[in-house]
DSSP file (Angstrom, degrees, kcal/mol; ACC not computed):
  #  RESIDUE AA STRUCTURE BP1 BP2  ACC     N-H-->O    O-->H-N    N-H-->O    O-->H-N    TCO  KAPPA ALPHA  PHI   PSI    X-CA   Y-CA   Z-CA
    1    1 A X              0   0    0      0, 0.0    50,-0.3     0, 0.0     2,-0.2   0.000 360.0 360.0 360.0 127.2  -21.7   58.7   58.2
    2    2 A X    >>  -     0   0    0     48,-0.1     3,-2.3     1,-0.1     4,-1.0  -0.428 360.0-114.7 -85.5 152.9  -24.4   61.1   57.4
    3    3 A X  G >4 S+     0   0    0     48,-0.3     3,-1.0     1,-0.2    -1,-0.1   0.957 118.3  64.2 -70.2 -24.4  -23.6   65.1   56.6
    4    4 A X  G 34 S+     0   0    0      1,-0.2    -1,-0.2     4,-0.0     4,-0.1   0.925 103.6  49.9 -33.2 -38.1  -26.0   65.5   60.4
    5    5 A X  G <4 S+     0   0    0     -3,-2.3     2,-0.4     2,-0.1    -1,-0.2   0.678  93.4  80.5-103.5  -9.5  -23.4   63.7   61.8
    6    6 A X  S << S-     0   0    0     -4,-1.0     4,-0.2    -3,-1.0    43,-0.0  -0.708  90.4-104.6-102.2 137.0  -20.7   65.6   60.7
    7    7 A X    >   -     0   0    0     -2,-0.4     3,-2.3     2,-0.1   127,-0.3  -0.101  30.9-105.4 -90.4-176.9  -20.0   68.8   62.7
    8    8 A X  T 3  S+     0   0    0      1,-0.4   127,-1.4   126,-0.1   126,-0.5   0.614 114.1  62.8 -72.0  -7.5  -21.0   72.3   61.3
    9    9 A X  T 3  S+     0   0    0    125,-0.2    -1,-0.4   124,-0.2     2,-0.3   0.071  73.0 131.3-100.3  14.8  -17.1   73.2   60.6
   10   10 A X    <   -     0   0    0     -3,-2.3   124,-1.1    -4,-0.2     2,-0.4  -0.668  62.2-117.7 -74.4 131.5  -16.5   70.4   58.0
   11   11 A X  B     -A  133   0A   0     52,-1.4     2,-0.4    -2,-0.3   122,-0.2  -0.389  38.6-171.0 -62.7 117.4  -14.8   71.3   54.8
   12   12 A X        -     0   0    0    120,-0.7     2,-0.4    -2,-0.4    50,-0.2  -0.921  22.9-150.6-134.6 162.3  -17.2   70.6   51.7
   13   13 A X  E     -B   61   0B   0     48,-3.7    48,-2.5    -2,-0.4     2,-0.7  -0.898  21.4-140.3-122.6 128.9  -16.9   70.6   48.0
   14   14 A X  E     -B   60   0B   0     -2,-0.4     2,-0.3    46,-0.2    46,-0.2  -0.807  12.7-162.5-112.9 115.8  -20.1   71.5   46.3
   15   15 A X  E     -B   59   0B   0     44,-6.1    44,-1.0    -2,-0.7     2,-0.5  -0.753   7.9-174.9 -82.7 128.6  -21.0   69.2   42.6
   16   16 A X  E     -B   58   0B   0     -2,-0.3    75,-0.5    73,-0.3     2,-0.3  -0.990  23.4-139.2-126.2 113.2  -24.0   71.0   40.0
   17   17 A X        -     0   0    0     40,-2.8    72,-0.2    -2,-0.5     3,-0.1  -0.586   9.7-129.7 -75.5 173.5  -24.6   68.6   37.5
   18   18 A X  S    S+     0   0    0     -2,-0.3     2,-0.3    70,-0.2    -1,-0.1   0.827  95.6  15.3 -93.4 -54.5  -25.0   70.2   33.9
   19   19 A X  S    S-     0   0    0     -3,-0.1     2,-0.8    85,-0.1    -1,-0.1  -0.705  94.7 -85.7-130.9 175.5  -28.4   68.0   33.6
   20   20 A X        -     0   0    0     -2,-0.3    37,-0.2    85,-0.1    36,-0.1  -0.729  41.4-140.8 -73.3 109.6  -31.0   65.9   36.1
   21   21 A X        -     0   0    0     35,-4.0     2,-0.4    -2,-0.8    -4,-0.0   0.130  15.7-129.1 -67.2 175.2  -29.9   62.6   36.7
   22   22 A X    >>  -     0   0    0      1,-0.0     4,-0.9    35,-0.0     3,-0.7  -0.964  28.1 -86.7-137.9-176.2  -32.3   60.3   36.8
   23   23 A X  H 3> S+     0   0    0     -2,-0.4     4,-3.5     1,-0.3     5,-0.1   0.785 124.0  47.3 -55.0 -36.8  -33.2   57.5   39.4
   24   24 A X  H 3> S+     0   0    0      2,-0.2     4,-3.9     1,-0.1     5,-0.3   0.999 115.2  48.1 -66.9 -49.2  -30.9   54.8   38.0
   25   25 A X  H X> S+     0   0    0     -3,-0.7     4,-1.6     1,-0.2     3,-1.5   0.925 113.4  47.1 -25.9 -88.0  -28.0   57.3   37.8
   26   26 A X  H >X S+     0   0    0     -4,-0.9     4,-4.1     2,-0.3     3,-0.6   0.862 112.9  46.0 -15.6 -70.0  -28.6   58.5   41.2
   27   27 A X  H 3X S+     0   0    0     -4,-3.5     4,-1.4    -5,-0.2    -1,-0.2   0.797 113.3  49.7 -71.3 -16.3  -28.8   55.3   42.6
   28   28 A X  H <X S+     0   0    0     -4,-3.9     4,-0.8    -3,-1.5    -2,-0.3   0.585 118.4  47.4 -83.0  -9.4  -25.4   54.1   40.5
   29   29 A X  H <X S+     0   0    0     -4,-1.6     4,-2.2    -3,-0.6     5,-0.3   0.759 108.5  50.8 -87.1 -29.1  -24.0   57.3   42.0
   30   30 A X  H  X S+     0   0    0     -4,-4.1     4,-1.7    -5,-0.4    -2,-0.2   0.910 112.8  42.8 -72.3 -36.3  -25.0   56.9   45.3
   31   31 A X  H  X S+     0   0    0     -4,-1.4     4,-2.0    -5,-0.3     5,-0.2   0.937 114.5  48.9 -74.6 -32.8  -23.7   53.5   45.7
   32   32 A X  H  X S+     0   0    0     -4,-0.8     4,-1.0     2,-0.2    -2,-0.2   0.909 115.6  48.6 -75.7 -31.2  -20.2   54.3   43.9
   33   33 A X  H >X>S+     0   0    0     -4,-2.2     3,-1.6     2,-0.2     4,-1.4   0.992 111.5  51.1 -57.3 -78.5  -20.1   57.7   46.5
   34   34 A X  H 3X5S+     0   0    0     -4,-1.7     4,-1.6     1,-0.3     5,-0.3   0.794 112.2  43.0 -27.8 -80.6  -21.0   55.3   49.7
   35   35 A X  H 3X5S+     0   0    0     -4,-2.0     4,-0.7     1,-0.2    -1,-0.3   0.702 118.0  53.5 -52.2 -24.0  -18.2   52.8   48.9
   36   36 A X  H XX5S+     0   0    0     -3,-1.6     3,-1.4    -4,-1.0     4,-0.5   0.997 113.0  33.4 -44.2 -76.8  -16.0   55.9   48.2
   37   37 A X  H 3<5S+     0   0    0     -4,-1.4    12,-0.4     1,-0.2    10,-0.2   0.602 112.5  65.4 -74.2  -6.9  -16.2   58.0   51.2
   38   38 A X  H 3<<S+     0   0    0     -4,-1.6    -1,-0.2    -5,-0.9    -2,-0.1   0.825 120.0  30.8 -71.2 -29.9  -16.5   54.3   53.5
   39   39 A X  H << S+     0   0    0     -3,-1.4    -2,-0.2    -4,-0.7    -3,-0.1   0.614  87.0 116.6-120.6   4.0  -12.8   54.0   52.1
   40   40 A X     <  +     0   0    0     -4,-0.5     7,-1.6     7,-0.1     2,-0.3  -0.273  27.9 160.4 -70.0 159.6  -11.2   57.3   51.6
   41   41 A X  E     -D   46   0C   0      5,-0.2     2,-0.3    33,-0.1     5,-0.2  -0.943  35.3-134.4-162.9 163.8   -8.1   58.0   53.7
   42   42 A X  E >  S-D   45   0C   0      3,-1.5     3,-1.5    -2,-0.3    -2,-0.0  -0.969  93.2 -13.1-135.6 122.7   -5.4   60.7   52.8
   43   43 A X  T 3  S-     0   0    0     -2,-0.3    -1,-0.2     1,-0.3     2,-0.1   0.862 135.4 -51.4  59.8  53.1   -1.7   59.1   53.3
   44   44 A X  T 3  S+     0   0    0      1,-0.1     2,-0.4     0, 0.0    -1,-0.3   0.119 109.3 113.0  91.5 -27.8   -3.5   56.1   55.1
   45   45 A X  E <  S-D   42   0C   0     -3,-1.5    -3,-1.5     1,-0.1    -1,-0.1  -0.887  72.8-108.0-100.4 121.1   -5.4   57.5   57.5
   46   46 A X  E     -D   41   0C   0     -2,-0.4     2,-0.4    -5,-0.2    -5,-0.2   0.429  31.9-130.2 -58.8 164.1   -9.3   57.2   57.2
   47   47 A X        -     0   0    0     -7,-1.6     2,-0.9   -10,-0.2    -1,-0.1  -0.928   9.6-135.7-110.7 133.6  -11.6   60.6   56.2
   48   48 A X  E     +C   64   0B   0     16,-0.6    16,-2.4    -2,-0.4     2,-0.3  -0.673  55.9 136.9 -70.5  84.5  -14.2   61.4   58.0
   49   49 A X  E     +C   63   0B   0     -2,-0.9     2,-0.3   -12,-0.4    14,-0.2  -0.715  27.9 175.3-130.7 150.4  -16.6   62.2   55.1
   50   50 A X  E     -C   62   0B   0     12,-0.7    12,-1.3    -2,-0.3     2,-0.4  -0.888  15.4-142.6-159.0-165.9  -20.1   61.9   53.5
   51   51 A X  E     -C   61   0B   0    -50,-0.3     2,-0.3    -2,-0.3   -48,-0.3  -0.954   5.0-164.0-167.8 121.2  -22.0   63.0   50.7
   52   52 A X  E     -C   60   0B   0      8,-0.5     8,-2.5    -2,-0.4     2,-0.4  -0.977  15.6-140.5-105.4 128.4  -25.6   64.0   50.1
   53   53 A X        -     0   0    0     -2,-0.3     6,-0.2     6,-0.2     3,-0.1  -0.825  21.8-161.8 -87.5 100.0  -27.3   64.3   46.7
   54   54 A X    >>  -     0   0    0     -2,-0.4     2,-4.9     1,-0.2     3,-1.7   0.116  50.9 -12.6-108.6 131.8  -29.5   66.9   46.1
   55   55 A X  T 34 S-     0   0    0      1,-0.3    48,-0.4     2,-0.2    -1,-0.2   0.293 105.8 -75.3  90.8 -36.3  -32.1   67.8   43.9
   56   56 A X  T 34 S+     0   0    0     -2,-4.9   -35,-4.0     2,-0.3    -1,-0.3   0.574 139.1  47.0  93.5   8.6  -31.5   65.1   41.3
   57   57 A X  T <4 S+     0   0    0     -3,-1.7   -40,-2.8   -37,-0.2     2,-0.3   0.118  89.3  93.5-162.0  33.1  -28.2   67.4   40.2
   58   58 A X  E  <  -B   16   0B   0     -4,-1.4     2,-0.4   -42,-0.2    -2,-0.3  -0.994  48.1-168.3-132.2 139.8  -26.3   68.5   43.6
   59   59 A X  E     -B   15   0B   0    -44,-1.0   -44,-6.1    -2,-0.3     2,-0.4  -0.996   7.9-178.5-121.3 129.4  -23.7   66.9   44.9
   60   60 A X  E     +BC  14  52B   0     -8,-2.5    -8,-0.5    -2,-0.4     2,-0.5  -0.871   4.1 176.8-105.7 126.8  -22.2   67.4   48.3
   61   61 A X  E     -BC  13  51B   0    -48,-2.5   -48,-3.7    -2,-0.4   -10,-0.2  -0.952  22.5-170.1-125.8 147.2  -19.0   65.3   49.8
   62   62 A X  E     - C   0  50B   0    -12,-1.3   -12,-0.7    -2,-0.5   -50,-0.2  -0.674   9.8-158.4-123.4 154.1  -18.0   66.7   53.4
   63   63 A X  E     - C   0  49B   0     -2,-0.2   -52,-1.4   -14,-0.2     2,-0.3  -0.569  21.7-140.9 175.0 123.4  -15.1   66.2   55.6
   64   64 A X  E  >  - C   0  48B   0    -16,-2.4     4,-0.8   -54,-0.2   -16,-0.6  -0.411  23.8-172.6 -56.2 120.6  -14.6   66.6   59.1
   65   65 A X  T  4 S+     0   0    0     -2,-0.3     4,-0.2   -56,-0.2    -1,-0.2   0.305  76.6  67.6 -98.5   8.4  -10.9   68.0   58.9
   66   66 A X  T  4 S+     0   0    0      2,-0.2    -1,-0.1     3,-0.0     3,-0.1   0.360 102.2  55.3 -95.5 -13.4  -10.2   67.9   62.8
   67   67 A X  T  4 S-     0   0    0      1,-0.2     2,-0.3   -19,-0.1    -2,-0.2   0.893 139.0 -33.2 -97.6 -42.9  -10.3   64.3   62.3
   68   68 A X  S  < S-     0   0    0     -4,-0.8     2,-0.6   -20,-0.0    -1,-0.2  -0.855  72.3-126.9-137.6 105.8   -8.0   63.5   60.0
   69   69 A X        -     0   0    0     -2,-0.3    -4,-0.1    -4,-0.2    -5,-0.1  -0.303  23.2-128.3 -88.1 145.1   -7.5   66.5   56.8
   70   70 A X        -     0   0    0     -2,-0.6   -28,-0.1     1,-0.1     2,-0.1  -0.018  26.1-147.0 -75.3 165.8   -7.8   65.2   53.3
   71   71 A X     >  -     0   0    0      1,-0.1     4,-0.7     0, 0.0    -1,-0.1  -0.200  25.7 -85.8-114.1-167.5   -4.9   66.1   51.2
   72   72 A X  H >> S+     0   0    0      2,-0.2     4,-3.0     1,-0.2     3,-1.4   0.950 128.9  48.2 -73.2 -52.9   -4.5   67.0   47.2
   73   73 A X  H 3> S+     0   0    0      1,-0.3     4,-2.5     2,-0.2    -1,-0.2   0.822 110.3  50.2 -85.9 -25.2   -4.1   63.8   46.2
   74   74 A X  H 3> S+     0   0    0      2,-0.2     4,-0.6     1,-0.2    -1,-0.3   0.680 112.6  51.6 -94.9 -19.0   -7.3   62.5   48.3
   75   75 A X  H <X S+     0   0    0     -3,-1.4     4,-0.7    -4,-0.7     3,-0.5   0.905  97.1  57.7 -65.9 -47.7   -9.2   65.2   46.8
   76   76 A X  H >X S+     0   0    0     -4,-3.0     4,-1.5     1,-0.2     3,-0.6   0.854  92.1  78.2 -54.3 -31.4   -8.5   64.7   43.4
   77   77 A X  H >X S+     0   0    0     -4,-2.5     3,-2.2    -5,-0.3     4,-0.7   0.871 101.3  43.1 -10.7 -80.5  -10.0   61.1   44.2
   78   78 A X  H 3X S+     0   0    0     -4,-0.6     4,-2.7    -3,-0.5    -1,-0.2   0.687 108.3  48.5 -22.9 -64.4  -13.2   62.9   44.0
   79   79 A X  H <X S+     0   0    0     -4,-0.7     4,-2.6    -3,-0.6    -1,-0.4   0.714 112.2  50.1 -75.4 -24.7  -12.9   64.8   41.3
   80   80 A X  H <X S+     0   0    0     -3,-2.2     4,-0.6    -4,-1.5    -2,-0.3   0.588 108.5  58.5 -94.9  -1.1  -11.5   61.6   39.0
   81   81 A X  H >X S+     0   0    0     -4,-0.7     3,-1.7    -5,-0.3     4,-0.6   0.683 112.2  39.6 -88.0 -65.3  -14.8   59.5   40.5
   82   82 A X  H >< S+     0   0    0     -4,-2.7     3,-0.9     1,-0.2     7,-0.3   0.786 103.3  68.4 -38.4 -36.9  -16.9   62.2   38.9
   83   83 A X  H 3< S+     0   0    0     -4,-2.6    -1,-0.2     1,-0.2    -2,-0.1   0.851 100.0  55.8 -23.3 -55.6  -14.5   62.4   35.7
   84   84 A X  H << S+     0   0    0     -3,-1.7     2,-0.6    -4,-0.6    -1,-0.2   0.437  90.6  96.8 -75.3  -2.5  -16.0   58.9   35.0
   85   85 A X  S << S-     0   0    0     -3,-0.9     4,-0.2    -4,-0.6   -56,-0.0  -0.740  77.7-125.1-113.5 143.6  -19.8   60.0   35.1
   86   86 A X  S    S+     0   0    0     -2,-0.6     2,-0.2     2,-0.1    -1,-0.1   0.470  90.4  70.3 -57.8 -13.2  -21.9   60.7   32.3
   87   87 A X  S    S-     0   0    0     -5,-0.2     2,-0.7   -68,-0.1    -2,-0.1  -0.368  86.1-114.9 -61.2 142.9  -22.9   64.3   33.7
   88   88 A X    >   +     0   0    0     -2,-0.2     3,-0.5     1,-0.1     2,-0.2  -0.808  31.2 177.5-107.3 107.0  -20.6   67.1   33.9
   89   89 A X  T 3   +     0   0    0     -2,-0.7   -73,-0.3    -7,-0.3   -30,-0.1  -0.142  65.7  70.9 -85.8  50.3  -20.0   68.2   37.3
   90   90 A X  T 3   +     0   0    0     -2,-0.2     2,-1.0   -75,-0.1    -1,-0.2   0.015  56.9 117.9-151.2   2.7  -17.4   71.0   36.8
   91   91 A X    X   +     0   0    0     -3,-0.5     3,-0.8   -75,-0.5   -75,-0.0  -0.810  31.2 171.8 -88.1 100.4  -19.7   73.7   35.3
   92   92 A X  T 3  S+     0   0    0     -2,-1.0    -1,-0.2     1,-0.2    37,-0.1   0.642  74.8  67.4 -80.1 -16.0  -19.4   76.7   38.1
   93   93 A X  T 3  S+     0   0    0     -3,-0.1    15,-0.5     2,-0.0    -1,-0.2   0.564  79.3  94.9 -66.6 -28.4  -21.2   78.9   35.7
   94   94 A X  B <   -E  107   0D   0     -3,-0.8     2,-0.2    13,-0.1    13,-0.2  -0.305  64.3-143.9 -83.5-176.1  -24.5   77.0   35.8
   95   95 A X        -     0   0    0     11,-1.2    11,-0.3    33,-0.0     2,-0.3  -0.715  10.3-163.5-109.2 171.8  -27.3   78.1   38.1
   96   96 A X        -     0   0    0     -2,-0.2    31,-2.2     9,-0.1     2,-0.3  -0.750   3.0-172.7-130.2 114.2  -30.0   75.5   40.1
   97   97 A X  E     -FG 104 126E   0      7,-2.6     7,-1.5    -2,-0.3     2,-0.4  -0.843  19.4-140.1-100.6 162.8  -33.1   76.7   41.6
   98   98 A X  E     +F  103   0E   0     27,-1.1     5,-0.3    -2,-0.3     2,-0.3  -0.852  29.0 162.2-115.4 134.4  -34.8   74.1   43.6
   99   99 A X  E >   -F  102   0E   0      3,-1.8     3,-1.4    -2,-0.4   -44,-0.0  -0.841  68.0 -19.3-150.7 165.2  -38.3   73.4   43.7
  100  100 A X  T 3  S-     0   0    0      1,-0.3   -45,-0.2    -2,-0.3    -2,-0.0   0.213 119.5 -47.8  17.5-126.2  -40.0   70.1   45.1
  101  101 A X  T 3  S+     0   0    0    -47,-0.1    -1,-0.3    -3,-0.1     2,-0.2   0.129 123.9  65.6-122.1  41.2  -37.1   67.6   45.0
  102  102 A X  E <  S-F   99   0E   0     -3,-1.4    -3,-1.8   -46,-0.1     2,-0.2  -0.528  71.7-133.4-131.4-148.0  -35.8   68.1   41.6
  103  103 A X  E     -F   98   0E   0    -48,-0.4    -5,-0.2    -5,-0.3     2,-0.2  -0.683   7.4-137.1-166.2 153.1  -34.2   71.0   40.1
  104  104 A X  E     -F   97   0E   0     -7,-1.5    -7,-2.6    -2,-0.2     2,-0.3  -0.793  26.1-151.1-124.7 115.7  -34.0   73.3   37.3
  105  105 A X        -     0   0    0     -9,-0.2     2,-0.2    -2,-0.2    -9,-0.1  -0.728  13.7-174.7-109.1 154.7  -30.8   74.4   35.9
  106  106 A X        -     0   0    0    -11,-0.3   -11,-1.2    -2,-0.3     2,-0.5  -0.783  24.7-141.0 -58.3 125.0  -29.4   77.5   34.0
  107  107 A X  B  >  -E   94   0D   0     -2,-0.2     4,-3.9   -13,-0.2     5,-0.4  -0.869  44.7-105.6-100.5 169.8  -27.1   79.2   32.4
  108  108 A X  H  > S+     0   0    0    -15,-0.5     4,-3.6    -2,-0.5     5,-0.2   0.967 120.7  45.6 -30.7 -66.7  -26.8   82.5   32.9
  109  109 A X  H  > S+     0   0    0      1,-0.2     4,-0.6     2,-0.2    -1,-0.2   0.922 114.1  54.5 -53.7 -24.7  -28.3   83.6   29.6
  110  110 A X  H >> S+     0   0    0      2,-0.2     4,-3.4     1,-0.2     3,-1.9   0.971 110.9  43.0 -72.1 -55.5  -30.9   81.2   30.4
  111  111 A X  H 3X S+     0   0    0     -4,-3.9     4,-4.2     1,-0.3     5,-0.4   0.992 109.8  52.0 -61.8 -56.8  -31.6   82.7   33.7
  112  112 A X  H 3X S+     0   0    0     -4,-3.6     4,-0.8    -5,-0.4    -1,-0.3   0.564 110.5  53.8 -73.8   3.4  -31.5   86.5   32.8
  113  113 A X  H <X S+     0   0    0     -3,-1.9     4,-2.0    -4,-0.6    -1,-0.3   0.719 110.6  49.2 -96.1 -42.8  -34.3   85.4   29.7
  114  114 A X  H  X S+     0   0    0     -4,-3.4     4,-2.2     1,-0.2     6,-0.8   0.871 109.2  47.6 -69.9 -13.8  -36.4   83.8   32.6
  115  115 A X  H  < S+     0   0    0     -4,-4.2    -1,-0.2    -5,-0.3    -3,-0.2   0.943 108.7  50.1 -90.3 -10.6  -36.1   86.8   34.5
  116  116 A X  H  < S+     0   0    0     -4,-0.8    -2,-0.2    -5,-0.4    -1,-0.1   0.854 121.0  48.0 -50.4 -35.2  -37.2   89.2   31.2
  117  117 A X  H  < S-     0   0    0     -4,-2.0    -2,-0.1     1,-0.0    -3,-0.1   0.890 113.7-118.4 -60.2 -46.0  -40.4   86.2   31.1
  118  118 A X  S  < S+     0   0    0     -4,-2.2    -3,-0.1     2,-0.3    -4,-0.1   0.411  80.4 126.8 121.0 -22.7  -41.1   86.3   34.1
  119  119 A X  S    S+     0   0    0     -5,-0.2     2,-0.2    -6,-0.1    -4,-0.2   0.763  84.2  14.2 -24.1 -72.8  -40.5   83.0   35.1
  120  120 A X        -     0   0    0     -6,-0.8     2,-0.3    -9,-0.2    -2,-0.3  -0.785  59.6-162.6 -85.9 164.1  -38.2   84.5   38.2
  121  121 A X    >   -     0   0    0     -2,-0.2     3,-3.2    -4,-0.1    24,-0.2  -0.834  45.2 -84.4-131.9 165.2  -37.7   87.4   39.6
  122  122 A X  T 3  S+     0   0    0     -2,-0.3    24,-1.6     1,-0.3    29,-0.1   0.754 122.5  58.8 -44.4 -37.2  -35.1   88.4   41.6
  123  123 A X  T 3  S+     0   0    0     22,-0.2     2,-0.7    21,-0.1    -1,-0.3   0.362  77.8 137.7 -81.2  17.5  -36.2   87.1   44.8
  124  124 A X    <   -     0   0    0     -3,-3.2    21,-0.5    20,-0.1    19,-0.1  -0.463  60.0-115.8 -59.1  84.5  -36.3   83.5   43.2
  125  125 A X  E     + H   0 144E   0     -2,-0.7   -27,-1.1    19,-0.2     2,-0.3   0.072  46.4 169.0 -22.8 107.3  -34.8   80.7   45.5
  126  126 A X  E     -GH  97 143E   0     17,-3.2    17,-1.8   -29,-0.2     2,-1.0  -0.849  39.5 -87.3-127.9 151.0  -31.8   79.4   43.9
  127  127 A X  E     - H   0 142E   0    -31,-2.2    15,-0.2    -2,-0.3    14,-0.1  -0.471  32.2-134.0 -26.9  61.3  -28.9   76.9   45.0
  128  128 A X    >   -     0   0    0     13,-1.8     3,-1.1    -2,-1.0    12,-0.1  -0.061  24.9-176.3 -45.0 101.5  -26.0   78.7   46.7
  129  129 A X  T 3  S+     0   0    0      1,-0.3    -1,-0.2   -35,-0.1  -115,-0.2   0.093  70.3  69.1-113.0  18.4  -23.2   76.9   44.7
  130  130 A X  T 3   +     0   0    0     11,-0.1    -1,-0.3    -3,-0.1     2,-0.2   0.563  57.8 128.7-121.5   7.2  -20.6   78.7   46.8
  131  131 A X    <   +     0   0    0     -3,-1.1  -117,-0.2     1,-0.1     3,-0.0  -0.360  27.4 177.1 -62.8 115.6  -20.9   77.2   50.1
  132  132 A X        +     0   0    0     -2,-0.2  -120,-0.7  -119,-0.1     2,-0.3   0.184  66.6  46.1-104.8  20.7  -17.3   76.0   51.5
  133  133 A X  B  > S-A   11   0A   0   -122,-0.2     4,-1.3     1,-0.1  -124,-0.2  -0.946  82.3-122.5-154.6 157.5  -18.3   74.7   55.2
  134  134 A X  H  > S+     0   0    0   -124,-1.1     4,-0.9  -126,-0.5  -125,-0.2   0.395 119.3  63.0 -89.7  -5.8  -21.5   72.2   56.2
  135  135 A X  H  > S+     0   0    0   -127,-1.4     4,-1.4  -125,-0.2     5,-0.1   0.891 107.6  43.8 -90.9 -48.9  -22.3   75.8   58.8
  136  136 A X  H  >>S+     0   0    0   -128,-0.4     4,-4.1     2,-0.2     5,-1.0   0.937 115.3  46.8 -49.0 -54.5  -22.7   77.5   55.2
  137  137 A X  H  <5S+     0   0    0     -4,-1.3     4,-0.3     1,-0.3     5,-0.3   0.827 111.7  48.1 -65.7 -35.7  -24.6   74.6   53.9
  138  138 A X  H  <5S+     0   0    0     -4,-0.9    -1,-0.3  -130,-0.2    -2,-0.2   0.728 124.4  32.1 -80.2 -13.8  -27.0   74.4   56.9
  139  139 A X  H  <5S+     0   0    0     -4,-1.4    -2,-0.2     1,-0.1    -3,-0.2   0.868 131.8  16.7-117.4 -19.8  -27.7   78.3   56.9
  140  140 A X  T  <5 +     0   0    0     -4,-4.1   -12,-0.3    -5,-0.1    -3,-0.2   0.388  64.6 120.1-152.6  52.4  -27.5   79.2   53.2
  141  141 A X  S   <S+     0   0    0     -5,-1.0   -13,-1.8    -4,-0.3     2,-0.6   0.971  80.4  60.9 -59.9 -47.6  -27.7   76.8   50.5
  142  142 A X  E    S+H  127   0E   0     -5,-0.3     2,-0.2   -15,-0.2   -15,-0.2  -0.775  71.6 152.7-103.8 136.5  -30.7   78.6   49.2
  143  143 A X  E     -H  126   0E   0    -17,-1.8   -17,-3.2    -2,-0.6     2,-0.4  -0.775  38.6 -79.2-100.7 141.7  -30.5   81.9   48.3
  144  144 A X  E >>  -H  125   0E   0    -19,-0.3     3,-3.5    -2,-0.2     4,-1.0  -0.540  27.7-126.1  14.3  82.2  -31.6   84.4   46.4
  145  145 A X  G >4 S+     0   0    0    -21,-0.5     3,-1.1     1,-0.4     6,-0.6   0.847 118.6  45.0 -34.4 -40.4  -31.1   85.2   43.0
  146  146 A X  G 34 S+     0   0    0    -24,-1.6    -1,-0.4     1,-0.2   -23,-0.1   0.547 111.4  48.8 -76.6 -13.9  -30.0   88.7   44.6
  147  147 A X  G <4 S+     0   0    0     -3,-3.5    -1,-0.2     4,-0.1    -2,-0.2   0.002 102.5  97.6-132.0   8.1  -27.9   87.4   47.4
  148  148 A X  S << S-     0   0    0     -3,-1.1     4,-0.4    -4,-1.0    -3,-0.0  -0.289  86.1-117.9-105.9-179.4  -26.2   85.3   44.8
  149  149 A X  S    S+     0   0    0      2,-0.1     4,-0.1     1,-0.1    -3,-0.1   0.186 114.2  61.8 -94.9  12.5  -22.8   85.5   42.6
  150  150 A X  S >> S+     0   0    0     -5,-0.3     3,-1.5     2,-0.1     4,-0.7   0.624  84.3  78.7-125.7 -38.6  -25.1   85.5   39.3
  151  151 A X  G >4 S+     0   0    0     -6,-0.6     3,-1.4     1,-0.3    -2,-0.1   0.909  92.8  54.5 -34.9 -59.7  -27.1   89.2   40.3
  152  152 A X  G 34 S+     0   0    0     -4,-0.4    -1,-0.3     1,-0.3    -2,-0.1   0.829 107.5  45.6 -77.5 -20.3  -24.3   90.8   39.2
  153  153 A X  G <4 S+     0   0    0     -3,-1.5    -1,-0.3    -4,-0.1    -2,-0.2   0.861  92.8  94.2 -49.5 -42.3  -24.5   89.1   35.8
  154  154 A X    <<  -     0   0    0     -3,-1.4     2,-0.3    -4,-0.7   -45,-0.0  -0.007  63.8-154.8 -94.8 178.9  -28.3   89.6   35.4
  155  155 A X              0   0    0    -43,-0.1    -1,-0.1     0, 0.0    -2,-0.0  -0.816 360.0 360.0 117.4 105.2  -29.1   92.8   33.3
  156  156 A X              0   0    0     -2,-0.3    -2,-0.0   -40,-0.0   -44,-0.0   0.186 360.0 360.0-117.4 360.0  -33.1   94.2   34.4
């Protein structure tokens, strides 16, 4: 099941890697993701769920929660698949802006020295890394460095 197929009120949990994966990675994450969400269930009963990766450092795992809703323990799945991966996906701190189909990531300081460069500016498309819903994801995974949780960090 593809995140199209899944309707606009599905719960999702939003992955930033710390660096860019690169194709083998990707493709050893994409298959271990597939066989996941093809067999997750919370107390027995199957998830309706899917996954997109993003960028070459976003992961998104979805689930319809009117069909069945995923529980603690079927969430930490998730979180213990990722444990395993040579990335860290658990840094809420970093930034991603998106350009072609890869990625550049941040930290904070890192961002607020490209915007002293020149590099960005404030209206600088970036990753919304706060999205909780696939209706959030379809209207504003990118953002705005200004519309974002990192503007208030930034220092002009």
């Amino acid at each position: 099941m593809s995140l199209e197929r899944l309707p606009d009120n599905s719960r999702v949990w939003f992955f930033g890697s710390d660096r860019l994966l690169n194709d083998e990675e990707k493709s050893s994450l994409f298959i271990e993701l597939q066989e996941f969400v093809s067999s997750w269930k919370a107390h027995g009963a199957e998830l309706a769920a899917s996954f997109e990766i993003l960028h070459d450092c976003i992961l998104i795992v979805a689930v319809d929660e009117s069909v069945t809703p995923p529980t603690g323990c079927s969430i930490d799945k998730v979180f213990k698949l990722l444990e395993k991966q040579a990335s860290n996906w658990f840094n809420r701190l970093l930034i991603w802006r998106a350009f072609c189909n890869t990625a550049k990531i941040y930290t904070v300081d890192e961002l607020q020295l490209a915007l002293r460069t020149g590099e960005v500016d404030r209206d600088t498309i970036i990753i919304n890394s706060t999205v909780r819903s696939l209706t959030e994801v379809r209207k504003s995974l990118y953002i705005s460095i200004n519309d974002s949780w990192v503007s208030s960090k930034l220092v002009e």
